[in-house]
VONUVO-345410 format. One line per 8 residues: their letters; for each residue x, y, z of N, C-alpha, C, O. Coordinates in nm, 4 decimals. Layout:
A> X,Y,Z,X,Y,Z,X,Y,Z,X,Y,Z  ...;
// end
This chain:
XXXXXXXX> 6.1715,5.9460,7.7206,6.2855,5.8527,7.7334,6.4114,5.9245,7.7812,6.4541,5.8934,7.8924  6.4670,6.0047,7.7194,6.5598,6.1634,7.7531,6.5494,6.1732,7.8953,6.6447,6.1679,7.9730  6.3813,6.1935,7.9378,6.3936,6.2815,8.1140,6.4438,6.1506,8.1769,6.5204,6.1513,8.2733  6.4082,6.0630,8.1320,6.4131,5.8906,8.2183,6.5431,5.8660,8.2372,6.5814,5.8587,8.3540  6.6419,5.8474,8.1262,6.7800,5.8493,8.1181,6.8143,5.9874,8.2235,6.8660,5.9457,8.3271  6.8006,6.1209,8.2234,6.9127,6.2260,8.2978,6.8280,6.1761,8.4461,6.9043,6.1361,8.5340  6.7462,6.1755,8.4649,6.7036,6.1531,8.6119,6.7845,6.0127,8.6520,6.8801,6.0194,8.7292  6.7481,5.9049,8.6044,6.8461,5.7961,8.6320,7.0381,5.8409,8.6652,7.0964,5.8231,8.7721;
XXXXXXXX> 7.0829,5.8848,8.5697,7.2531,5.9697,8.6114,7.2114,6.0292,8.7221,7.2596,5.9934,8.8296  7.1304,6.1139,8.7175,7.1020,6.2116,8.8441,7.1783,6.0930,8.9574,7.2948,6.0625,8.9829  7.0551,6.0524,9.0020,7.0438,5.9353,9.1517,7.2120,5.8682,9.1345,7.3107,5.8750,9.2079  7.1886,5.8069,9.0095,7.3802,5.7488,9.0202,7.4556,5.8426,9.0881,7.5374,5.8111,9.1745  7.4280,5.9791,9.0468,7.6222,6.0871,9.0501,7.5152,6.1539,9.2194,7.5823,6.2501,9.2570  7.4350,6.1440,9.2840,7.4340,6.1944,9.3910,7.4585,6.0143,9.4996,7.4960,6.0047,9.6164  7.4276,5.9231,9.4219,7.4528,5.8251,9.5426,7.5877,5.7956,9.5124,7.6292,5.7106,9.5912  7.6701,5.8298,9.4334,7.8422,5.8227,9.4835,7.8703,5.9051,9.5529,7.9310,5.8717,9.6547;
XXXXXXXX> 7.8409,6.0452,9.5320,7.8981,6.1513,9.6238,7.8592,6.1627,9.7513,7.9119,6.2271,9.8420  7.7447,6.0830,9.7522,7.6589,6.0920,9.9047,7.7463,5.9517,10.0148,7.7187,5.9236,10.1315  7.8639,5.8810,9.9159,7.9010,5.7989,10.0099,7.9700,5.8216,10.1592,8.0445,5.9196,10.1567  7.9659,5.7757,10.2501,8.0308,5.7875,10.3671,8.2125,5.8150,10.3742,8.2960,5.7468,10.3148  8.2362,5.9169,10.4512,8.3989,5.9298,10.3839,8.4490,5.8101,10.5203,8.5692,5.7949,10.5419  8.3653,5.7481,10.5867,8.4506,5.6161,10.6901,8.4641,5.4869,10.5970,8.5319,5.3867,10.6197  8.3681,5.5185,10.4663,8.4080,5.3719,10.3513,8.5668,5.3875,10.3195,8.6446,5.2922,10.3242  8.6031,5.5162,10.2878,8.6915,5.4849,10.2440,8.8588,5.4225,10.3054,8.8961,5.4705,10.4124;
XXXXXXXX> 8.9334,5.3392,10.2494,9.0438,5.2302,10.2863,9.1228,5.3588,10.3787,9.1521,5.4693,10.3329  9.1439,5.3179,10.4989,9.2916,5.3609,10.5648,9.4360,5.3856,10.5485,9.4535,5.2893,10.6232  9.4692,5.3962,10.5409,9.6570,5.4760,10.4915,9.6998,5.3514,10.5750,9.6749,5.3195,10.6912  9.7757,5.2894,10.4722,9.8873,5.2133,10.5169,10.0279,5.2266,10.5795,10.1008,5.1622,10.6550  10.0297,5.3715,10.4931,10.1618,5.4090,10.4968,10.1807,5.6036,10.4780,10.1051,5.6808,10.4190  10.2608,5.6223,10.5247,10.2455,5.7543,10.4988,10.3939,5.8673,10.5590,10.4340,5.8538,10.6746  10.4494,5.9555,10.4783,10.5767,5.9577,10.5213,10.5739,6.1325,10.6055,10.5486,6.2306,10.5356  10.5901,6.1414,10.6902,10.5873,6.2868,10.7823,10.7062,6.3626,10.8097,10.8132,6.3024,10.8175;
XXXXXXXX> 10.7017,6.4734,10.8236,10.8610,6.5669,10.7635,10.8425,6.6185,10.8733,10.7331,6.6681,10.9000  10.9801,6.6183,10.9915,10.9805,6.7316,11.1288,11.0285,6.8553,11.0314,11.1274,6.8216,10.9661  10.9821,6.9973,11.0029,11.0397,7.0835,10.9878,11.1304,7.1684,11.0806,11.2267,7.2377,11.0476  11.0772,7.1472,11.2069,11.1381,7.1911,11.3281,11.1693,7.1815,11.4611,11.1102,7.2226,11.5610  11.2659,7.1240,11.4473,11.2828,7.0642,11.6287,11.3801,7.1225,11.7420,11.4979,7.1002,11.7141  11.3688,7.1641,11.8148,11.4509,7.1863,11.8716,11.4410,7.1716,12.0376,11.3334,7.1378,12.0869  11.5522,7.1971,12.1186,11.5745,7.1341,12.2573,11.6585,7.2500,12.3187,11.7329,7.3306,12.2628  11.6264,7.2358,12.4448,11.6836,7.3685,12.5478,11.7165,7.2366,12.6753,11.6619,7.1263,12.6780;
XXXXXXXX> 11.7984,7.2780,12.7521,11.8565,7.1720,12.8942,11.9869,7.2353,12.9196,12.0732,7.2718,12.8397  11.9832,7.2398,13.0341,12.0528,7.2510,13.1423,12.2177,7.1695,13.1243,12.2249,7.0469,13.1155  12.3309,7.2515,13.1213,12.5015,7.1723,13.1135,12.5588,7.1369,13.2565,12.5384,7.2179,13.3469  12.6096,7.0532,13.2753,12.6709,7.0153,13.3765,12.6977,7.1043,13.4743,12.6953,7.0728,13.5932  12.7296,7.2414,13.4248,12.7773,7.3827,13.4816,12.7244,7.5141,13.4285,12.6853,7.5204,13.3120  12.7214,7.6141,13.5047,12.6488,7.7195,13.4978,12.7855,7.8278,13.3392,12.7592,7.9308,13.2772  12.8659,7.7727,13.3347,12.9209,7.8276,13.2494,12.9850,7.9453,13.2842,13.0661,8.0049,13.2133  12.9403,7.9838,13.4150,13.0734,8.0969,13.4606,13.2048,8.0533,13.5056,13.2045,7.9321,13.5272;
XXXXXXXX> 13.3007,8.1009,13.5243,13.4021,8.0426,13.5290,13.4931,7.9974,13.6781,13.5213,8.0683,13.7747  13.5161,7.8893,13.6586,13.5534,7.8042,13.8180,13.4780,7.6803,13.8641,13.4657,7.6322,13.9767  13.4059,7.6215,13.6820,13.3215,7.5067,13.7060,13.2014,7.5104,13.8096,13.1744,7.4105,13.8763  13.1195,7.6467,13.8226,13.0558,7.6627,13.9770,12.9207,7.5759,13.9248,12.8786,7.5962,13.8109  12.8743,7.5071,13.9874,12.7258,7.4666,13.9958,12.5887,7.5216,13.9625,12.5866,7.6342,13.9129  12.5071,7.4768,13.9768,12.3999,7.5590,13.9140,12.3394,7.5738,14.0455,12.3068,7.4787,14.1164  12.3230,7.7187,14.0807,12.2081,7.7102,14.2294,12.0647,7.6496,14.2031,12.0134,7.5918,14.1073  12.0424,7.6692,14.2686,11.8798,7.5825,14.2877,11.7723,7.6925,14.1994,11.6870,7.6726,14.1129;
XXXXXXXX> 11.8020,7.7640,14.2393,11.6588,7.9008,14.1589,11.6957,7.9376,14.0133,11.6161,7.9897,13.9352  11.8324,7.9034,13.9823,11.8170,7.8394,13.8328,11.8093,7.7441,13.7230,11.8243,7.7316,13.6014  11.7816,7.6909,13.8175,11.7819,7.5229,13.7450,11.6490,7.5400,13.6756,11.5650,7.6195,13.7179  11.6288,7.4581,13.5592,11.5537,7.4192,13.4732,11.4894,7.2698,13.4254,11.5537,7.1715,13.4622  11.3734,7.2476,13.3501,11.3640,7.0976,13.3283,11.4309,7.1454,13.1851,11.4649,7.2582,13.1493  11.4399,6.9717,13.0907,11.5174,6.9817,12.9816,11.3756,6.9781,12.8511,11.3022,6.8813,12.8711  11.3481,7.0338,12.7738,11.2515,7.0578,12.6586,11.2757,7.0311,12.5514,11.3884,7.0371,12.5023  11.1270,6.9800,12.4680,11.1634,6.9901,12.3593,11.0616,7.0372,12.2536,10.9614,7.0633,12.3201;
XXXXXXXX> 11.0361,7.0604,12.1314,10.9660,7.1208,12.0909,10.9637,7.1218,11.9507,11.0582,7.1739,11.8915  10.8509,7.0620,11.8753,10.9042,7.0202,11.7192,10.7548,7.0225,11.6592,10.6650,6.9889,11.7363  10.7136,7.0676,11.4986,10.6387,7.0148,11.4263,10.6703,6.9195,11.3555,10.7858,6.8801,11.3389  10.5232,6.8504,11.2832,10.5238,6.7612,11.1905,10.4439,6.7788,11.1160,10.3273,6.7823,11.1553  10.4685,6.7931,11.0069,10.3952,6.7654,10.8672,10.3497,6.6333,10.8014,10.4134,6.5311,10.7754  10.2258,6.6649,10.7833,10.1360,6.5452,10.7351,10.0385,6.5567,10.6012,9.9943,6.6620,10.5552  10.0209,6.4532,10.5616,9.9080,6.4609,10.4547,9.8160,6.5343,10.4862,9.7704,6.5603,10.5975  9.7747,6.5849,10.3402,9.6298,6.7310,10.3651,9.6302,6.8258,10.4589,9.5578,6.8766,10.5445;
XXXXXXXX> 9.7888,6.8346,10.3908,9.7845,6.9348,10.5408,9.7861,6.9887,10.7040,9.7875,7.1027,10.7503  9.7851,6.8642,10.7645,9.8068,6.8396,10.8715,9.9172,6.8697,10.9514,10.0230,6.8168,10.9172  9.9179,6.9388,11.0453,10.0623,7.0089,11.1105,10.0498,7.0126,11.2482,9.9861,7.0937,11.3154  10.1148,6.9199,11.2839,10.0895,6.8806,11.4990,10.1859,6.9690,11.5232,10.2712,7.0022,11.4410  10.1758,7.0119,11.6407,10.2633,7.1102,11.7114,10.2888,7.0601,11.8335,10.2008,7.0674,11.9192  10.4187,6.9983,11.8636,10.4326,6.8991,11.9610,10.5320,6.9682,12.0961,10.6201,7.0507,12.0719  10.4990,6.9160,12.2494,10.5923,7.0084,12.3207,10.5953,6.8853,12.4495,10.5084,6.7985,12.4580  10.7223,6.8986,12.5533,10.7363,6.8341,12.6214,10.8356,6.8990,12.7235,10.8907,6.9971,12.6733;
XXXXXXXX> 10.8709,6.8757,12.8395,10.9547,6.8704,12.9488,10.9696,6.7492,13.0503,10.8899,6.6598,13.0788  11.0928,6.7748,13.0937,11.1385,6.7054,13.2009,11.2496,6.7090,13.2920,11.3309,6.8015,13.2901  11.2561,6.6170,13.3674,11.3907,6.6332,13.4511,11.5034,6.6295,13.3707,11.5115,6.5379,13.2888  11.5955,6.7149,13.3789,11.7327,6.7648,13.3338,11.7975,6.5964,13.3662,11.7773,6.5293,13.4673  11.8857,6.5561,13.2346,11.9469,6.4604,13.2310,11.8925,6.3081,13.2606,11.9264,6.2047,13.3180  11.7999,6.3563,13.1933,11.6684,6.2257,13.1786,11.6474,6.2379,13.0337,11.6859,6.3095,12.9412  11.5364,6.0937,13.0621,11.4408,6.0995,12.9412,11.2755,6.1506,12.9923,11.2693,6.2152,13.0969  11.1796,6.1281,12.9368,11.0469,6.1013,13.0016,11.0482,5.9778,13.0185,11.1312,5.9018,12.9687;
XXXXXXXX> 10.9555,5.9459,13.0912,10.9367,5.8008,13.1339,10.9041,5.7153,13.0085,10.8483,5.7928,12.9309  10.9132,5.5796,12.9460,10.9057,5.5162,12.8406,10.7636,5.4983,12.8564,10.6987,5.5360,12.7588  10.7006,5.4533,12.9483,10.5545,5.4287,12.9301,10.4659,5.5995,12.9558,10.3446,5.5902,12.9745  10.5273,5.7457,12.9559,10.4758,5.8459,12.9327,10.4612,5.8391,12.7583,10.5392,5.7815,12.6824  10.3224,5.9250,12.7163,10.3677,5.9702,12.5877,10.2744,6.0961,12.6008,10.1625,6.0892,12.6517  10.3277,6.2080,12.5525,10.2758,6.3259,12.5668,10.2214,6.3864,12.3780,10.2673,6.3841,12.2638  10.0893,6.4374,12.4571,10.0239,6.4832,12.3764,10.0971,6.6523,12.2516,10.1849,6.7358,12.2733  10.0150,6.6328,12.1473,10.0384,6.7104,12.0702,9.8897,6.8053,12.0142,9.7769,6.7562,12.0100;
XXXXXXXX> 9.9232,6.9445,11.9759,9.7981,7.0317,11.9151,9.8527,6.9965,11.7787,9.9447,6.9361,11.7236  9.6713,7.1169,11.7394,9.7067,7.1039,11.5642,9.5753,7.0417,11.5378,9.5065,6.9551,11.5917  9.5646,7.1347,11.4125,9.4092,7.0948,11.3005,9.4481,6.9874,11.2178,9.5442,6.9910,11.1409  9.3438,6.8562,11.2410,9.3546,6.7531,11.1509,9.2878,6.6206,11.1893,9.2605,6.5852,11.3040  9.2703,6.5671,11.0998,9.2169,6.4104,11.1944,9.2802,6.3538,11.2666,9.3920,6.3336,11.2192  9.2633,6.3029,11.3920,9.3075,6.1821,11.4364,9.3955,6.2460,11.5635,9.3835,6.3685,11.5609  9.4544,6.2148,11.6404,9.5255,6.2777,11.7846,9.6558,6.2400,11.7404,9.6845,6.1389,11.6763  9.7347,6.3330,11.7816,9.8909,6.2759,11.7586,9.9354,6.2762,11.8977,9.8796,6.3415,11.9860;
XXXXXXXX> 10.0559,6.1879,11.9177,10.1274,6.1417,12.0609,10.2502,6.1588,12.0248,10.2806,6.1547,11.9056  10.3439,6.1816,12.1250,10.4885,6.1144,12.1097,10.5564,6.0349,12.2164,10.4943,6.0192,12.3215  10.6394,5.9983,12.2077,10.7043,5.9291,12.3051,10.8934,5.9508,12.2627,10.9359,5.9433,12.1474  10.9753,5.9760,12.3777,11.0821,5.9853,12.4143,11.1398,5.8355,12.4165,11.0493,5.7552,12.4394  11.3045,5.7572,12.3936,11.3679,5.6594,12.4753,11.4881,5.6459,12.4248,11.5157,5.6596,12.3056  11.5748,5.6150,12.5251,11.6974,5.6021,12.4956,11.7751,5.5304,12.3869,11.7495,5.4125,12.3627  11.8491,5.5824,12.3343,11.9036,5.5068,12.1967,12.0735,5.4967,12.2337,12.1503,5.5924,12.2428  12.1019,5.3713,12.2494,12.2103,5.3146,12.2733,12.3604,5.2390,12.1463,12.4798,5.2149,12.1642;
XXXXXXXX> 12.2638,5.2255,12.0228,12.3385,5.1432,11.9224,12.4852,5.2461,11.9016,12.5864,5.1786,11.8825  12.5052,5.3829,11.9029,12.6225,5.4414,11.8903,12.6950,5.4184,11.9747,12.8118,5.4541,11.9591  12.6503,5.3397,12.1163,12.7024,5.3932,12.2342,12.6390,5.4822,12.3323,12.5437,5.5466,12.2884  12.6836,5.5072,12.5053,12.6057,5.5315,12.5668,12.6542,5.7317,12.6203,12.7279,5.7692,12.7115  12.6009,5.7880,12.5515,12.5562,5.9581,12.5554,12.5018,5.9988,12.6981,12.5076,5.9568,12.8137  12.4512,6.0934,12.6342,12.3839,6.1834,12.7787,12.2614,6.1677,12.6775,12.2667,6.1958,12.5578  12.1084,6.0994,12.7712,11.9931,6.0792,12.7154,11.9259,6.1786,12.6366,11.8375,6.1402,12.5600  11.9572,6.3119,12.6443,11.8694,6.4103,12.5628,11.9552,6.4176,12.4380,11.9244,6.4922,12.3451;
XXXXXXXX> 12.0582,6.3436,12.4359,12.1494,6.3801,12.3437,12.2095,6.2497,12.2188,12.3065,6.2463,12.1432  12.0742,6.1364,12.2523,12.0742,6.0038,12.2131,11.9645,5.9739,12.2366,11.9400,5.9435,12.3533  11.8454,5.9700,12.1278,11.7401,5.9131,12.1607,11.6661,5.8986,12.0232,11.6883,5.9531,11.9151  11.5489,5.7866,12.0709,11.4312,5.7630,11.9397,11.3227,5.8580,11.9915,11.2763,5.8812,12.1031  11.2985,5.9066,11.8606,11.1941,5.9536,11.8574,11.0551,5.8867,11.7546,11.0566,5.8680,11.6330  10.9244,5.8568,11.8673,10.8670,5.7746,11.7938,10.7071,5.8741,11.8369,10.6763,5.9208,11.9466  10.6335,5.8802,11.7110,10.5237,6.0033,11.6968,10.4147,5.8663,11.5914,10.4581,5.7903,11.5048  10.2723,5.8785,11.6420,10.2061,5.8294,11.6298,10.0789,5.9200,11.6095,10.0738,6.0016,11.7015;
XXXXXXXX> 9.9486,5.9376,11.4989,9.8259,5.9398,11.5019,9.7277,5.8401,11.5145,9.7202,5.7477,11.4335  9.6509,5.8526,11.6117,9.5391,5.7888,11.6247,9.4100,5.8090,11.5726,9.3368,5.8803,11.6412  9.3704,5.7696,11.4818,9.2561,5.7823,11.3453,9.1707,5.6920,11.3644,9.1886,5.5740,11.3341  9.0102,5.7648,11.4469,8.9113,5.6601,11.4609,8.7851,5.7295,11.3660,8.7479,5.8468,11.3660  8.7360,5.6198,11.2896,8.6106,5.6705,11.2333,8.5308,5.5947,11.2748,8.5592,5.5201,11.3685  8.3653,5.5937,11.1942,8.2772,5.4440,11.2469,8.3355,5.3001,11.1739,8.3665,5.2797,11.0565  8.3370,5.2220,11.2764,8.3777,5.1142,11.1932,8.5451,5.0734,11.1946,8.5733,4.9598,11.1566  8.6250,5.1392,11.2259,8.7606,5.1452,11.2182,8.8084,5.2553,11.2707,8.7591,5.3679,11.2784;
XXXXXXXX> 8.9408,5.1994,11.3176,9.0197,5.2133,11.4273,9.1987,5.2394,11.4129,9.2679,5.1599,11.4765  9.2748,5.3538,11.3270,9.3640,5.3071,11.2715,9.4975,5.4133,11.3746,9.4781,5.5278,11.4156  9.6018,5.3457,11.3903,9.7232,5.3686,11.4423,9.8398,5.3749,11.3345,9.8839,5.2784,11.2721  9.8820,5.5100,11.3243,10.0006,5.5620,11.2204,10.1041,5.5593,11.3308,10.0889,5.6086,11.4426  10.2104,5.4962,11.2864,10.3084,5.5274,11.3412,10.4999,5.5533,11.2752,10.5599,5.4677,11.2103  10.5398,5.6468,11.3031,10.7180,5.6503,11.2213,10.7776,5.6495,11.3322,10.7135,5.6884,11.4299  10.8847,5.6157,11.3460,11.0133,5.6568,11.4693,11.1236,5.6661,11.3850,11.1274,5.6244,11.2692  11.2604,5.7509,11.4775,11.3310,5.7222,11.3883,11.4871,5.8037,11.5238,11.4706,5.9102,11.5833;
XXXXXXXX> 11.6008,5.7271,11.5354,11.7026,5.7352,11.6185,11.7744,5.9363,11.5978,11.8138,5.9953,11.4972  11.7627,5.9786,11.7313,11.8339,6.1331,11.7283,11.9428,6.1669,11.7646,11.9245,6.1677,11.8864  12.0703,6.2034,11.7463,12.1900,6.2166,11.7706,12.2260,6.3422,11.7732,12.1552,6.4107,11.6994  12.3348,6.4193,11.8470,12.3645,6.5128,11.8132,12.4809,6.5477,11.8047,12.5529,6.4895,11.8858  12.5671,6.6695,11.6946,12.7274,6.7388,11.7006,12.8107,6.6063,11.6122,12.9333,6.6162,11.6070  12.7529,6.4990,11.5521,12.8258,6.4015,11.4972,12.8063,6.3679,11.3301,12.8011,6.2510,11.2919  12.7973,6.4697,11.2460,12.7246,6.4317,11.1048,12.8091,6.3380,11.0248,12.8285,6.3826,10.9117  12.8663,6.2208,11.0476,12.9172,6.0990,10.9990,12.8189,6.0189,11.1049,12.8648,5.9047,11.1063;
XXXXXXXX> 12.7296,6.0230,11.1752,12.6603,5.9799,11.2356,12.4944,5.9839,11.1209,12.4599,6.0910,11.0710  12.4106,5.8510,11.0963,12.3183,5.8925,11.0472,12.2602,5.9607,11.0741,12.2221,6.0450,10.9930  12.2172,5.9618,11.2174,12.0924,5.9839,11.3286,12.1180,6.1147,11.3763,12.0326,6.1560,11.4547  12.2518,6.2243,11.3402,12.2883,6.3097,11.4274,12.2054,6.4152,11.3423,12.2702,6.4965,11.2765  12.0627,6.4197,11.3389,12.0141,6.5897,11.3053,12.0176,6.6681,11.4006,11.9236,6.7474,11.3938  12.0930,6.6863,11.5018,12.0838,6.8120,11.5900,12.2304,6.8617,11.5985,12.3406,6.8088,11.5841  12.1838,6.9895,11.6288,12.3226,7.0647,11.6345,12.3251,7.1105,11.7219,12.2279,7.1839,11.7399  12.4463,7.1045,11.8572,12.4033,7.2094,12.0019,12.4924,7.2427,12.0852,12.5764,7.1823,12.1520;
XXXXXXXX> 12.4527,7.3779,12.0672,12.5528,7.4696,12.1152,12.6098,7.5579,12.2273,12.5894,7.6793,12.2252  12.6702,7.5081,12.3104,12.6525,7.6290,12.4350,12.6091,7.8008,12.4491,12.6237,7.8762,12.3529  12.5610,7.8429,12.5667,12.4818,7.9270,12.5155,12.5343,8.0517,12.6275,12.6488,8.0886,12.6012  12.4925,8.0990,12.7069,12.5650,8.2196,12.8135,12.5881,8.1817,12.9358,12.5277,8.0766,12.9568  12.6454,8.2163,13.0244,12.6192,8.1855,13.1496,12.4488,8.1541,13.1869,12.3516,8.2224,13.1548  12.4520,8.0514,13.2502,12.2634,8.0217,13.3053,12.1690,7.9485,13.2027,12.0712,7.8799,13.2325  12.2248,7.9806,13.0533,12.1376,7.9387,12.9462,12.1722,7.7772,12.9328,12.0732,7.7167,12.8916  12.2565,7.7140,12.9504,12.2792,7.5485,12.8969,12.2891,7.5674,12.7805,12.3386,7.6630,12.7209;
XXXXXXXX> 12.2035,7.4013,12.7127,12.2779,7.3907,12.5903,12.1383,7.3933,12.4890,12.0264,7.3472,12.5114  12.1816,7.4530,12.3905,12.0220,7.4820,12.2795,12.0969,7.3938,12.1890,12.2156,7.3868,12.1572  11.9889,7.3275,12.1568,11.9887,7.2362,12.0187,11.8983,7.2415,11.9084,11.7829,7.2586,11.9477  11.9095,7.2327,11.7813,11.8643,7.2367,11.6817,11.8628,7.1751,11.5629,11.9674,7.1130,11.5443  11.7814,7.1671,11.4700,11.7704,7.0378,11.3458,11.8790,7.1322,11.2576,11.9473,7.2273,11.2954  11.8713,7.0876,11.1653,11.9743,7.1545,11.0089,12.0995,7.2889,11.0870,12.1292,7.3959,11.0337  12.1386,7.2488,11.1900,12.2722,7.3387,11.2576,12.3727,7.2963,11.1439,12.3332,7.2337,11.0455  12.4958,7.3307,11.1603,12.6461,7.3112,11.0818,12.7203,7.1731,11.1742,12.8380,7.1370,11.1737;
XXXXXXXX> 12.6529,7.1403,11.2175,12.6789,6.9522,11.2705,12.5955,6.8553,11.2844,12.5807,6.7463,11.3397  12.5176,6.9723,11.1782,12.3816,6.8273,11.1998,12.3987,6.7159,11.0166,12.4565,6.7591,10.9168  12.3614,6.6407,11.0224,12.3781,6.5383,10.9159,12.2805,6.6235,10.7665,12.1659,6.6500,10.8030  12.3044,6.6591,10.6406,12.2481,6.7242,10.5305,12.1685,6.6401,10.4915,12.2100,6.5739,10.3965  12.0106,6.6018,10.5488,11.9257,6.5645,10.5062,11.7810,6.5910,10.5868,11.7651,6.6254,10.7039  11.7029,6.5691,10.5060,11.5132,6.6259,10.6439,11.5216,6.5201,10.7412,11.5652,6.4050,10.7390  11.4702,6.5889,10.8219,11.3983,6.4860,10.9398,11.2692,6.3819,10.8723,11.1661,6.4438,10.8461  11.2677,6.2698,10.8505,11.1435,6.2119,10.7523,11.1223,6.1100,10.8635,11.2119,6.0400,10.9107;
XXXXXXXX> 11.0132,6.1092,10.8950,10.9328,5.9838,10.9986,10.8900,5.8804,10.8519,10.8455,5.9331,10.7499  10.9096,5.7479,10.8622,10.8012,5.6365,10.7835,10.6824,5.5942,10.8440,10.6890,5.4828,10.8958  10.5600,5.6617,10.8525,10.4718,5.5877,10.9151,10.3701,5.4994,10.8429,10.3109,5.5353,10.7411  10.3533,5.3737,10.9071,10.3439,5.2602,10.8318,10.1937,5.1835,10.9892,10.1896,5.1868,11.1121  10.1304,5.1446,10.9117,10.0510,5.0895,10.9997,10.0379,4.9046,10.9935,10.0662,4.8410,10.8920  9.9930,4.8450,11.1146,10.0051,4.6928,11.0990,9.8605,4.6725,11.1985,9.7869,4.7254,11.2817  9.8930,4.5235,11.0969,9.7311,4.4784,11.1680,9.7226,4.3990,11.2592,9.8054,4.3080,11.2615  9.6390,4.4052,11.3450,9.6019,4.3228,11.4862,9.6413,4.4402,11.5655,9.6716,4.5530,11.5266;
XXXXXXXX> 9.6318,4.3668,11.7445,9.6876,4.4194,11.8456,9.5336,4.4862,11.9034,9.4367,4.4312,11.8510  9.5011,4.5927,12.0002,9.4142,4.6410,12.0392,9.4245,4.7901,12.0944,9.3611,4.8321,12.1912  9.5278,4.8741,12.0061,9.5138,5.0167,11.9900,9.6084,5.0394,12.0897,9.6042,5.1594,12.1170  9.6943,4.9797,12.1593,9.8176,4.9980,12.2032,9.9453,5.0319,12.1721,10.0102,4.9292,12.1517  9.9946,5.1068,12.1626,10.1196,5.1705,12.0842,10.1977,5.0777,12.1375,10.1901,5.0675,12.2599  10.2907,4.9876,12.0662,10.4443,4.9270,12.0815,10.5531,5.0337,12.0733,10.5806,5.0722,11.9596  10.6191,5.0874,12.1757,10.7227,5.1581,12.0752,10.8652,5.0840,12.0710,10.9752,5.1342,12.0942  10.8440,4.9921,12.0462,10.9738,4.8778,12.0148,10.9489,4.8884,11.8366,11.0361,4.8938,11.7499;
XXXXXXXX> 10.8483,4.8889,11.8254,10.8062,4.8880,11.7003,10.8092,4.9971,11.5782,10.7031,5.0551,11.6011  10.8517,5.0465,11.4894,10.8589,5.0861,11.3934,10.7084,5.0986,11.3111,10.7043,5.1818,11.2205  10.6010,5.0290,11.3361,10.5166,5.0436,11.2716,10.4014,5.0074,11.3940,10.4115,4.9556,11.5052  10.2949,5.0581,11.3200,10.1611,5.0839,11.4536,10.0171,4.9359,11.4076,10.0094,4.8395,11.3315  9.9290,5.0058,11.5129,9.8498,4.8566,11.4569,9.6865,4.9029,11.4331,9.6313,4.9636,11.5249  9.6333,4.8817,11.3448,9.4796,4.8731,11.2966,9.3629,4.7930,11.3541,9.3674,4.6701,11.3495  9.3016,4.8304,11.3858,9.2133,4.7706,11.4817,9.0863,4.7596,11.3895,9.0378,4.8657,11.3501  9.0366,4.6588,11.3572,8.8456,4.7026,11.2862,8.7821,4.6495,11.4032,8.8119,4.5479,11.4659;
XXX> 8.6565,4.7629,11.4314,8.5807,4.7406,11.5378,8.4346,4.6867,11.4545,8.3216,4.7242,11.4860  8.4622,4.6030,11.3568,8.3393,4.5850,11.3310,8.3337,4.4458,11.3622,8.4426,4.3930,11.3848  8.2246,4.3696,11.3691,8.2443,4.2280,11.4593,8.0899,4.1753,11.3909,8.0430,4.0657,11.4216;
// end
């Protein structure tokens, strides 16, 4: 009776552990910390003196370059360029590295509610994972408005500073004009849609491919 009972637990405690990790429910929500961001671009002027221009063989595109921290550990390492005194294109979103489930993206766009800036120097930043298992299909998404040199400004985590002749302007998160708080993405997922990123949207969309 004894062997009958432990063999029976047996089969129970190996058919829970043997479950599929795609059973388990999707993250609704989930909150991601930039530890480090920062931006390099090109100033109006070469910074030597007599307002001279920038010749052609030093000109630069404008960059940027930031992690994110995620549940279990997860840490994207995100990078981008472009034309000096731009954004990227709104329908570009450029890829990110890094060990973890799911692909991370970002996307660049102009942020206007303060008023109208120089675009690298006013913008949303909106970062998305894409998490497919069998069966489901899930889209994380946080954004959140970037400002810079204004800390009575919510949005102003960057700080940026002129730099030598040729160098432009370097920017950075937690500088001495940036606003005293983390960079925190809310990423929050929503249902419907068909795995298309909105980035009007604040929150992303869940897809079940089961039918």
């Amino acid at each position: 009776m004894l062997s009958l009972l432990f063999t029976t637990l047996s089969l129970l405690t190996l058919s829970t552990t043997a479950l599929p990790f795609s059973n388990q429910a999707p993250p609704t929500a989930e909150q991601w910390t930039i530890p480090s961001l920062s931006m390099h671009m090109m100033t109006r002027y070469t910074g030597l003196p007599g307002s001279q221009p920038w010749p052609e063989s030093t000109q630069f595109p404008s960059t940027i370059a930031f992690d994110v921290n995620m549940p279990n550990n997860h840490t994207a390492h995100c990078r981008a360029e472009w034309a000096n005194g731009t954004l990227p294109d709104v329908g570009d979103s450029m890829g990110c590295t890094g060990e973890g489930p799911g692909r991370v993206r970002f996307r660049m766009r102009e942020y206007t509610e303060l008023g109208h800036r120089r675009p690298e120097l006013g913008f949303v930043l909106s970062v998305w994972r894409d998490d497919r298992q069998p069966n489901q299909h899930t889209i994380l998404m946080g954004e959140t408005p970037v400002t810079a040199n204004d800390p009575s400004e919510p949005s102003s985590y960057l700080t940026c500073l002129l730099g030598a002749p040729f160098d432009g302007l370097r920017c950075s998160i937690a500088g001495l004009m940036s606003v005293r708080r983390a960079l925190v993405l809310e990423a929050r997922v929503e249902e419907g849609g068909d795995g298309d990123v909105d980035t009007e949207k604040s929150a992303l969309v869940t897809t079940s491919l089961e039918r």
